[in-house]
N, C-alpha and C positions, 0 to 999 in steps of 0.2 A: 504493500500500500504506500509504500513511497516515506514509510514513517522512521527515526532512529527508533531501534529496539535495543531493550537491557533485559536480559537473563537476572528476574528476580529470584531468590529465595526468600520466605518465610518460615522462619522455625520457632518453638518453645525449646530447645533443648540448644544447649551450648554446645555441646558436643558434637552436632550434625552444623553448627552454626559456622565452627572453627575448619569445618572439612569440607562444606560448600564455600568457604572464600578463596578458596585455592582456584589460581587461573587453571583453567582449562586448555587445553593444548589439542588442538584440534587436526593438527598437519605439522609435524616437521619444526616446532616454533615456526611457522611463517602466520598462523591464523590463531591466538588466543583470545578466549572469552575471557574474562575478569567479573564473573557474579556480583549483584549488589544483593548482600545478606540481613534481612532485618531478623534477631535472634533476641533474646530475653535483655543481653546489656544494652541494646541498642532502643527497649520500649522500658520507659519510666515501670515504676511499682504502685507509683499512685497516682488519684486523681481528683479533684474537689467535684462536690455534686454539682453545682455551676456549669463547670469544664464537661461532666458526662451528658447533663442535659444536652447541652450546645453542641457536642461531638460524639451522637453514639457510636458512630462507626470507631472512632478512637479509643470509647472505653471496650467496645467488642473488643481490639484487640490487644489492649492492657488485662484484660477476664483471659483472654485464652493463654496470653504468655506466662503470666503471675499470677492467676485463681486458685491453682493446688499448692500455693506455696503456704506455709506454716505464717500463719495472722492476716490471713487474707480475708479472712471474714467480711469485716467492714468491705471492704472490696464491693465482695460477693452480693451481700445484700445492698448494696449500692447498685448494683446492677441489675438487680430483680426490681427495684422499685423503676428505673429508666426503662426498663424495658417495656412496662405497663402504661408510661409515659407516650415511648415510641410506635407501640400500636393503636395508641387512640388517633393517630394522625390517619389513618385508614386505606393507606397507600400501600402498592404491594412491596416495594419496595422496604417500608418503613416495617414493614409484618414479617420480610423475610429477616433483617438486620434484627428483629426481635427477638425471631426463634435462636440467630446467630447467637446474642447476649446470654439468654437463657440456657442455649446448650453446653458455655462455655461455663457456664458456673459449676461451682463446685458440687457436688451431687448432695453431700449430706445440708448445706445450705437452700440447697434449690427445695428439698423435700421440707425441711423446716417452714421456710418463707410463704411455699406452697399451701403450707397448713394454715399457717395465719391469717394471711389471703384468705382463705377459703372461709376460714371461721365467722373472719369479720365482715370481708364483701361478696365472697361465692367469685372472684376473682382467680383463684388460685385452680377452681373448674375446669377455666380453657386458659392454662397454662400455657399450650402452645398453640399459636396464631395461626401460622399457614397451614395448608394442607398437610404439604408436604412434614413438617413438623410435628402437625398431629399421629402421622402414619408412624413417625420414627419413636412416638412417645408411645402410642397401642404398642408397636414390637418391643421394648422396653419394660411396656406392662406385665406382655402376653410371655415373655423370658421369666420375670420374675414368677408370678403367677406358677408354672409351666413347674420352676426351677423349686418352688419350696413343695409344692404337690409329690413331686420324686424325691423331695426329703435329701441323698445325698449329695455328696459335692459332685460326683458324675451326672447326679441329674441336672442339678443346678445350671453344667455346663450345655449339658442339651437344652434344657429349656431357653435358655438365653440365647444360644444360636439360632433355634425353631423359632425365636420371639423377632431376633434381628432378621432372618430369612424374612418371613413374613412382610417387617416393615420395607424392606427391600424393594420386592415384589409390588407392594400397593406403591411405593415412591417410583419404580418405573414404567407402572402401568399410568398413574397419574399423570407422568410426564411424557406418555404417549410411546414410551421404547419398547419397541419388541424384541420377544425372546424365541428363539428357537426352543426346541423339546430338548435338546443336551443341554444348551447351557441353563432351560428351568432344575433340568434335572440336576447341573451341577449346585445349583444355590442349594436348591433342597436337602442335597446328599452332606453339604458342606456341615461339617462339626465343629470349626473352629471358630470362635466368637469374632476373634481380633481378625481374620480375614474377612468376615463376614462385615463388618463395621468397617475395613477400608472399601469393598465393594461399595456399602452404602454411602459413604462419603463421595465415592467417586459420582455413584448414582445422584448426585445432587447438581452437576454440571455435563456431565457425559452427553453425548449425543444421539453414540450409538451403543448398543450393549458391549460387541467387542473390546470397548474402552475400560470396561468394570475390571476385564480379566489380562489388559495387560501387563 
């Protein structure tokens, strides 16, 4: 398109931060890339509620660099309250950046916040905004659910996969992607949580299903 392009990275971890800043060498030294890496030193720790109002995309991604860190809390619920904030504006945009906030928080904070919400406004109900959001909260539910029913920790793990499978499935049908009968059959077959959850991340931008698996 006739545009300068930069080879971004974004990471939470330092470690993957320090080893995407390494030029890239693409031919012979005559053709290096030189990555720009935004990694956890490079996004603040904090933010005033002012600053998250006026910049949700900013606190999104101060919640996903810094939300599992030890005294994040305030953080966290600083960003359950913005995000209830950002979906009253009722734009899709504003709804998807919601569910962004929300999924970034900390898990045991988000279920807290969730309850209080609930208690006091019935807010804490549709937790998450978009569709797509919703589908990945039911798989979420349907894991746990699934996972304490089988009692042990091998069920646990099947359930949670059977719960993310699922939301999967309704995130690529919502998004209109088809799937052949192997690769349904691979989601299905699939046991592993953490593969299962980068499929579905990918399923969040992908185009085509081949994109999930490669």
């Amino acid at each position: 398109m006739g545009c300068p392009t930069t080879l971004l990275v974004v990471t939470p971890s330092d470690s993957v931060a320090r080893w995407a800043a390494k030029p890239i060498d693409l031919g012979r030294g005559r053709t290096i890339i030189e990555p720009l890496v935004i990694g956890p030193r490079q996004i603040p720790t904090t933010i005033t509620f002012e600053e998250a109002r006026a910049r949700p995309d900013w606190l999104a991604l101060i919640v996903m660099m810094h939300g599992n860190e030890s005294g994040s809390e305030d953080l966290n619920r600083m960003a359950m309250l913005v995000a209830r904030e950002v979906v009253a504006r009722q734009d899709e945009m504003s709804i998807v950046l919601a569910d962004l906030i929300v999924d970034s928080v900390r898990e045991d904070v988000r279920e807290m916040v969730q309850a209080e919400m609930d208690a006091e406004t019935g807010w804490g109900k549709t937790l998450w905004f978009s569709e797509i959001g919703k589908a990945v909260a039911d798989g979420w539910a349907d894991g746990r659910r699934i996972g304490m029913k089988k009692g042990l920790a091998a069920g646990r793990t099947v359930g949670r996969a059977e719960g993310i499978a699922r939301a999967l499935l309704t995130v690529l049908e919502s998004r209109g992607i088809g799937l052949s009968k192997r690769q349904r059959s691979k989601i299905k077959r699939c046991q592993s949580p953490e593969t299962l959850e980068e499929w579905l991340r990918r399923a969040l931008t992908a185009n085509r299903a081949q994109e999930l698996f490669a």
